[in-house]
Backbone as CSV, one residue per row, in Angstrom:
resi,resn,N_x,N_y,N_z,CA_x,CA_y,CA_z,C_x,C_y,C_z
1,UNK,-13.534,124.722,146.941,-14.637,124.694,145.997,-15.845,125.397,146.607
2,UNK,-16.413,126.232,145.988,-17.971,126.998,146.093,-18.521,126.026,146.796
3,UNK,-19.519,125.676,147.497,-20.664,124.943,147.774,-21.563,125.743,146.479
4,UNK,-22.563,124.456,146.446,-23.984,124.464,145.489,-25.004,125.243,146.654
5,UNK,-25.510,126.231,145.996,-27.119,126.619,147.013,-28.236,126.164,146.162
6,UNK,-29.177,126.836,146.633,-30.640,126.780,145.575,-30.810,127.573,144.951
7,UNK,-30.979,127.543,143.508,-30.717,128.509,142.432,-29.606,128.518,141.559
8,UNK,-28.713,127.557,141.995,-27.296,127.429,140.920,-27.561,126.182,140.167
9,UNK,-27.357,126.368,138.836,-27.060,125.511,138.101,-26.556,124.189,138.415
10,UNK,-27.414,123.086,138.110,-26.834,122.344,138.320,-26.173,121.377,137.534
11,UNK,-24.820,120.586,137.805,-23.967,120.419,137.567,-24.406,118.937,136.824
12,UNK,-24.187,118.636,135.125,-24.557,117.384,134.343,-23.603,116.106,133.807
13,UNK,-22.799,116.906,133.729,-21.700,115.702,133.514,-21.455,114.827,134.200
14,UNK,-21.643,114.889,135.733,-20.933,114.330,136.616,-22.006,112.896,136.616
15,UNK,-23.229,113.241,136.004,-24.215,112.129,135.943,-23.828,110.996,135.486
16,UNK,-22.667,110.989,134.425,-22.353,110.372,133.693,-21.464,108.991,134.191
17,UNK,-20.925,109.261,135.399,-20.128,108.735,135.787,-20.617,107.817,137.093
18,UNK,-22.157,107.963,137.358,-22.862,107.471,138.119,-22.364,106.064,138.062
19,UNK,-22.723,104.842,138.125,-22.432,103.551,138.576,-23.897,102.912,138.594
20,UNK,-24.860,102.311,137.818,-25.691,101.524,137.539,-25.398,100.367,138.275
21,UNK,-26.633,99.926,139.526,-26.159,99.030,140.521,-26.505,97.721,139.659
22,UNK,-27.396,98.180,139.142,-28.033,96.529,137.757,-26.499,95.987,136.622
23,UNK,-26.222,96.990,135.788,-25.250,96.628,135.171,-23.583,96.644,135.822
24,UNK,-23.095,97.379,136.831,-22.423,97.499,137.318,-21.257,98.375,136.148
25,UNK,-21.695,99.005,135.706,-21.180,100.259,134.196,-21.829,101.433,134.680
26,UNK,-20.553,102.620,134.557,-21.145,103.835,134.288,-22.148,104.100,133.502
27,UNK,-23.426,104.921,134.035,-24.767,104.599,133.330,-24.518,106.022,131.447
28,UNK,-22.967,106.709,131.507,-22.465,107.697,130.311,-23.771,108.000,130.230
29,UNK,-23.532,108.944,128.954,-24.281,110.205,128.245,-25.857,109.713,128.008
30,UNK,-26.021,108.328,127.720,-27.289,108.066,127.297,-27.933,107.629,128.534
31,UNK,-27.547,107.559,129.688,-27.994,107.206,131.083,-28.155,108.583,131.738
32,UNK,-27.443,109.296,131.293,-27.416,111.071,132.298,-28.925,111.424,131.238
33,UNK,-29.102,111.211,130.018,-30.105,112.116,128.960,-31.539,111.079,129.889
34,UNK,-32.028,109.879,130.016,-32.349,109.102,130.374,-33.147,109.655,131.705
35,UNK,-31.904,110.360,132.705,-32.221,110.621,134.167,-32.368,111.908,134.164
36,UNK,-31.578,112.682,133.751,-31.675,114.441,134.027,-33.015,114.717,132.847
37,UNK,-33.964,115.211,133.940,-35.081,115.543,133.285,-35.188,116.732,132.034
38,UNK,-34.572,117.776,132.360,-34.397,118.384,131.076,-33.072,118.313,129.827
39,UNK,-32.694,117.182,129.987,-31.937,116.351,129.054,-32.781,115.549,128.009
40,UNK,-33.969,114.858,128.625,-34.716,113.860,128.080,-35.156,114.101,126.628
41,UNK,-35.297,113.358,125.540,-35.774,113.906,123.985,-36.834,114.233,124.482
42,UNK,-38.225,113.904,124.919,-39.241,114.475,125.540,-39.311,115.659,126.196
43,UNK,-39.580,116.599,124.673,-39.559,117.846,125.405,-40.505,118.754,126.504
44,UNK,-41.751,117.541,126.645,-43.042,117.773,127.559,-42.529,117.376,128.919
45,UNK,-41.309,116.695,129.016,-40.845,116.443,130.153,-39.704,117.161,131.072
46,UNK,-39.191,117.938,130.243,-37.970,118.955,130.568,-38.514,119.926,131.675
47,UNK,-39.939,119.807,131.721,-40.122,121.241,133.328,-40.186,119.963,134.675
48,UNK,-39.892,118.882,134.501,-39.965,117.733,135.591,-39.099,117.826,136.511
49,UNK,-39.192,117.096,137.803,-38.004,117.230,138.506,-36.916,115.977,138.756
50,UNK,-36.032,115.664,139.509,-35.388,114.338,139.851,-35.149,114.922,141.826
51,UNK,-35.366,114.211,142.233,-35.039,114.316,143.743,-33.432,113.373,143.372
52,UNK,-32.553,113.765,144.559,-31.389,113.551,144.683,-31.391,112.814,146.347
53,UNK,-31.306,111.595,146.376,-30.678,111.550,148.115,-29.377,111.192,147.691
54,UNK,-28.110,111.923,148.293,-26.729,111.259,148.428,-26.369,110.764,150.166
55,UNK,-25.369,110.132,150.380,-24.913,109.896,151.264,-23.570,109.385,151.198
56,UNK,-22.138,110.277,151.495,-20.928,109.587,151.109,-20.731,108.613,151.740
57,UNK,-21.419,108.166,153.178,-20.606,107.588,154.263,-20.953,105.784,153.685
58,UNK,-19.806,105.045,154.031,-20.028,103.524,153.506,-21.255,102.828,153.991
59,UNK,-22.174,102.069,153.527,-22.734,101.513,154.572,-24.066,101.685,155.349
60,UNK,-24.470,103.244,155.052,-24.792,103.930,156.048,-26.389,103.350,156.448
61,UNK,-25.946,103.494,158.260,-27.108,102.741,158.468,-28.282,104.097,157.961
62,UNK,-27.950,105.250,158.292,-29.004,106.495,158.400,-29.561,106.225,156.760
63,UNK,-28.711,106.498,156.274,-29.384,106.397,154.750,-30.335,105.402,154.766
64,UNK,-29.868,103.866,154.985,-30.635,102.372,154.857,-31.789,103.404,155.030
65,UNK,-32.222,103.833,156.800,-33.050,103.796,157.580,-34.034,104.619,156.673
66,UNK,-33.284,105.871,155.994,-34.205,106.402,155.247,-34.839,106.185,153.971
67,UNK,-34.174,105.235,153.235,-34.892,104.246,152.542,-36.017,103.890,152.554
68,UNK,-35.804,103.101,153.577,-37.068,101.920,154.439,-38.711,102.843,154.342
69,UNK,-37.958,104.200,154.856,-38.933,105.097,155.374,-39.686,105.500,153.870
70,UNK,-38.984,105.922,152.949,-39.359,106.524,151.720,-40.237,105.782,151.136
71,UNK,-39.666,104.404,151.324,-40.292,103.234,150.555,-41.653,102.709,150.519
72,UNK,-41.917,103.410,152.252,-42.895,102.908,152.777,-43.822,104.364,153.045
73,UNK,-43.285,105.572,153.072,-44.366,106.808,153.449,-44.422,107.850,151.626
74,UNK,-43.809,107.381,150.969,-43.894,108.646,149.686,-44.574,107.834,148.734
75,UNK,-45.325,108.341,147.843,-46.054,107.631,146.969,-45.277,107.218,146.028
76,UNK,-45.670,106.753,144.854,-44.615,106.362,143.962,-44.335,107.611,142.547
77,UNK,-45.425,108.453,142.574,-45.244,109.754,141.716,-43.796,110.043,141.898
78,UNK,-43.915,109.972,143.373,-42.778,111.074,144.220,-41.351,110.142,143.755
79,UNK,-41.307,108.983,144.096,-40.395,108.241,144.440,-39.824,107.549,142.575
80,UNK,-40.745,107.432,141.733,-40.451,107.433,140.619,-39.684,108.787,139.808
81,UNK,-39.013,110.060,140.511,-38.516,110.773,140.074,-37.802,110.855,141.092
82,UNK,-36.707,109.768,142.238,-36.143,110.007,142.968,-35.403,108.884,142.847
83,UNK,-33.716,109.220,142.949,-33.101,108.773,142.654,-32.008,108.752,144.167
84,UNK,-31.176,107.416,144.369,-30.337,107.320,145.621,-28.969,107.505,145.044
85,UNK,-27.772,107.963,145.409,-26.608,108.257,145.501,-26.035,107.733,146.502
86,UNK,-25.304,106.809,146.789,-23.906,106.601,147.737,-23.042,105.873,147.002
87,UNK,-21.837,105.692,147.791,-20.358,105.528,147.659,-19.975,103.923,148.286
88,UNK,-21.050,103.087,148.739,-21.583,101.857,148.352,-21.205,101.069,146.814
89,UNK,-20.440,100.003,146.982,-20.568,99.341,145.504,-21.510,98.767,145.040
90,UNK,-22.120,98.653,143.694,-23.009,97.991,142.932,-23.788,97.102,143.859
91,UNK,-22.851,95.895,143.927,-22.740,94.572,144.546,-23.368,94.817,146.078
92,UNK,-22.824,95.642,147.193,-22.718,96.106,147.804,-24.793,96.120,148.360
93,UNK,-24.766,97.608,147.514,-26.415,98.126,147.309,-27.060,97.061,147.027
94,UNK,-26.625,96.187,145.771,-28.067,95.599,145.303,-28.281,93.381,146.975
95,UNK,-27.248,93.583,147.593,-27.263,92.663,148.693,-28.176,93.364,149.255
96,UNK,-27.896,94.523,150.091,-28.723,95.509,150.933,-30.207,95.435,150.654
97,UNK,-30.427,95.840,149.374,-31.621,96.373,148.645,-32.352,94.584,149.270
98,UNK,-31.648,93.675,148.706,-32.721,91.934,148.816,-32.590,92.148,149.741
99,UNK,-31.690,91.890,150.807,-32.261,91.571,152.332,-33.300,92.670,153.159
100,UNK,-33.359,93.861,152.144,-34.415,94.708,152.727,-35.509,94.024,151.657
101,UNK,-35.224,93.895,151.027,-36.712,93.504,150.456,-37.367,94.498,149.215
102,UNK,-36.589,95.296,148.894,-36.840,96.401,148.321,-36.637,95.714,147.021
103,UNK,-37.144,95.862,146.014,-37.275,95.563,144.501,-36.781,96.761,143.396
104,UNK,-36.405,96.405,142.286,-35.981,97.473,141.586,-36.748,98.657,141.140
105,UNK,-38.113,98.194,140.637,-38.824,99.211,140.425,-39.754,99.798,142.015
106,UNK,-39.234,99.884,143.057,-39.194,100.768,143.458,-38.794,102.380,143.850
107,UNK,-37.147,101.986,143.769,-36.062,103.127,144.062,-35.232,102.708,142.926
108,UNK,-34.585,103.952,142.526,-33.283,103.558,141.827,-32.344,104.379,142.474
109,UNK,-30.981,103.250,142.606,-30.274,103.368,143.467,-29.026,103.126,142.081
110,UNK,-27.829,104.693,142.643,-26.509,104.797,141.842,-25.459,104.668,142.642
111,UNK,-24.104,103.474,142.528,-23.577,103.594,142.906,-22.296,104.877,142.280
112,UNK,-21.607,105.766,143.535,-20.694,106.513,143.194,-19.763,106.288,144.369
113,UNK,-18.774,105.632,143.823,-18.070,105.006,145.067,-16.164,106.484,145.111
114,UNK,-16.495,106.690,143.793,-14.966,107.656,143.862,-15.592,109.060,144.469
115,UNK,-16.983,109.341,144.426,-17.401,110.522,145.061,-17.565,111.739,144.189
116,UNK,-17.684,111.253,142.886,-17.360,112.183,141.611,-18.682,113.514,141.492
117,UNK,-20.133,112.527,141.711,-20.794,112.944,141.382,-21.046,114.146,142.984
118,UNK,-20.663,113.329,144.211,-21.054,113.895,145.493,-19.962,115.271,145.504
119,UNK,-18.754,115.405,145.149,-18.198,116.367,144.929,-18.492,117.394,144.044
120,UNK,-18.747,117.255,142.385,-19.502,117.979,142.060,-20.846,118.788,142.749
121,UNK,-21.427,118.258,143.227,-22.802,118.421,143.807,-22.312,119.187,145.515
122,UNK,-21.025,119.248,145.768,-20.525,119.439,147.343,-21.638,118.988,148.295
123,UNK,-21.347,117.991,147.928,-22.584,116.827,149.025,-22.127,116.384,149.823
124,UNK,-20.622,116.239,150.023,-20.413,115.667,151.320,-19.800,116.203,152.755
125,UNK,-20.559,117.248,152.812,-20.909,118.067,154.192,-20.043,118.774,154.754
126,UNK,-19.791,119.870,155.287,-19.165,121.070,156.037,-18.160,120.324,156.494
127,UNK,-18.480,120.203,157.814,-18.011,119.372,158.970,-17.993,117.936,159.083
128,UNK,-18.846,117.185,158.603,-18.989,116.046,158.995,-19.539,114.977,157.237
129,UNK,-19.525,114.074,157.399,-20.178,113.584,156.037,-21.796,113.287,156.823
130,UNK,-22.323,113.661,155.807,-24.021,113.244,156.203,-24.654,113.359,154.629
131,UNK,-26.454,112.889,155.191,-26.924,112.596,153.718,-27.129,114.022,153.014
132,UNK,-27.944,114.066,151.958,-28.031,115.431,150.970,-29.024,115.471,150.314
133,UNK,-29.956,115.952,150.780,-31.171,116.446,149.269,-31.245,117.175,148.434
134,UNK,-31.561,116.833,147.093,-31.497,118.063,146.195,-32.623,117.269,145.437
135,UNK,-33.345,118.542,144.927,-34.337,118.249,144.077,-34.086,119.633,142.818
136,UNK,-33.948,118.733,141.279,-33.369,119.472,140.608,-34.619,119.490,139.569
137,UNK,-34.679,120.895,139.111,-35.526,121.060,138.167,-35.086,122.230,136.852
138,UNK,-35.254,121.946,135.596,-34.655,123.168,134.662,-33.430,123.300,134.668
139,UNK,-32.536,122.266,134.904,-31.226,123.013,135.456,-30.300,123.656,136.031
140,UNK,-31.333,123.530,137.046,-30.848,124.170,138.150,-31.517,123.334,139.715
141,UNK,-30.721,123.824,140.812,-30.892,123.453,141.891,-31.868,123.989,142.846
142,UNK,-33.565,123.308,142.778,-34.242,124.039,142.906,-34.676,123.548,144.414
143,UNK,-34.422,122.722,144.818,-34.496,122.560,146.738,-33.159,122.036,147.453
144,UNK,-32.704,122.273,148.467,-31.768,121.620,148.685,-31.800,121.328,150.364
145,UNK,-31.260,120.386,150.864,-31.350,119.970,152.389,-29.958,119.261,152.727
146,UNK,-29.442,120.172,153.407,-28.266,119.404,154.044,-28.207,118.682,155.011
147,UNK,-27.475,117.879,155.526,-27.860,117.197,156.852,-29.315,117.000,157.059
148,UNK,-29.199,115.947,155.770,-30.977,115.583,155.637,-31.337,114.641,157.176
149,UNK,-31.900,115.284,157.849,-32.436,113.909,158.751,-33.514,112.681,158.477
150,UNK,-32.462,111.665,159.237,-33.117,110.427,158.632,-34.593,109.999,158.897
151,UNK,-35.247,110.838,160.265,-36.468,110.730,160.715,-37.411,111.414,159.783
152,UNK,-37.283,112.716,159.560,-37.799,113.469,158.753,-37.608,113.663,157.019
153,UNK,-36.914,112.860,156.867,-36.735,112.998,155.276,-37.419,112.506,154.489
154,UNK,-38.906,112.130,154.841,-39.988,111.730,153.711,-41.001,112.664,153.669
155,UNK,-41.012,113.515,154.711,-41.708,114.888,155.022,-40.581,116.210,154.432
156,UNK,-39.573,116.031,154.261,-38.340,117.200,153.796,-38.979,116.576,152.011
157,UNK,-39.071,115.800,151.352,-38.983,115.436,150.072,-40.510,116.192,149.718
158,UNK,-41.450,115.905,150.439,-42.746,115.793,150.298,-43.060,117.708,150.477
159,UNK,-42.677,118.040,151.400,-42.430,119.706,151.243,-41.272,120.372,149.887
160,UNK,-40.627,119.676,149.691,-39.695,120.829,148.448,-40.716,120.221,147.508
161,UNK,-40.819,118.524,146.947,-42.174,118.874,145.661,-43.016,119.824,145.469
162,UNK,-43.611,120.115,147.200,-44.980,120.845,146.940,-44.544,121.997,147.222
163,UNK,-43.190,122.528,147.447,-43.013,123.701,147.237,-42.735,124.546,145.824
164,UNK,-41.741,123.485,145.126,-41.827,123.784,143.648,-42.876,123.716,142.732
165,UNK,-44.084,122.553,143.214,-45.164,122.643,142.435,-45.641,124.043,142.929
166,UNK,-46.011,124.873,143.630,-46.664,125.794,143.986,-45.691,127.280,143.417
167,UNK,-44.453,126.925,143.258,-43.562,128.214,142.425,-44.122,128.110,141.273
168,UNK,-44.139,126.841,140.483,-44.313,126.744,139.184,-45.926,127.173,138.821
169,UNK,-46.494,127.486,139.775,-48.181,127.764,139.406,-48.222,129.269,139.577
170,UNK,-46.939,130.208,140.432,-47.018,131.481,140.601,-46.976,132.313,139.453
């Protein structure tokens, strides 16, 4: 399969099949229109973006760690159009999420435990499995970070926003 770069289309269906850690149901067509910003009936909202963190690996402490971090260094502008991906069950995430302390309307967190959406997206890494940024805008794949590091990934999120805000003003 191709890998995804920046500038390719990005891939909508696969949204569909996401895993809602609240209901424990694929979040389907009215959950993908819902999340993919230029899906939304709000057509003032279609130039918006969604940040993407994935992470295939079970568990992962790196991801947790970068959580914690997001939760606590990105504002909520940022973090209200950012969405978590792993291969974690429902059940799984939403234990994690209480004993961190993290509340729902902070992060929203999808479980994709068959890897549907991380394959579409070729998110789960060259060589090794690690996490994945993508920040999608228009339909396409307009930042992307592989082997997101877990130290730096609230400063990697905080640079592609303000890099796309600053395309979109050119």
């Amino acid at each position: 399969m191709d890998r995804i770069f920046e500038g390719d289309p990005a891939p909508e269906e696969c949204f569909e099949e996401l895993v809602s850690i609240k209901s424990e149901n694929a979040i389907g067509a009215t959950g993908k229109q819902r999340l993919v910003p230029w899906l939304r009936k709000n057509s003032a909202r279609h130039g918006d973006y969604l940040v993407v963190i994935s992470d295939p690996r079970p568990q992962s402490p790196e991801l947790r760690d970068t959580i914690n971090a997001m939760v606590r260094d990105l504002p909520l502008d940022i973090r209200s159009r950012m969405v978590i991906v792993n291969a974690d069950s429902p059940a799984e995430n939403r234990r994690w999420l209480k004993k961190s302390g993290i509340s729902d309307d902070k992060l929203e967190v999808f479980s994709d435990e068959k890897m549907e959406w991380m394959q579409a997206y070729t998110a789960l890494g060259e060589n090794r499995w690690s996490m994945t940024m993508f920040v999608l805008r228009e339909g396409k794949v307009g930042k992307l970070a592989r082997e997101l590091d877990q130290y730096g990934a609230s400063r990697t999120v905080r640079n592609a926003v303000k890099a796309l805000a600053e395309e979109r003003r050119l």
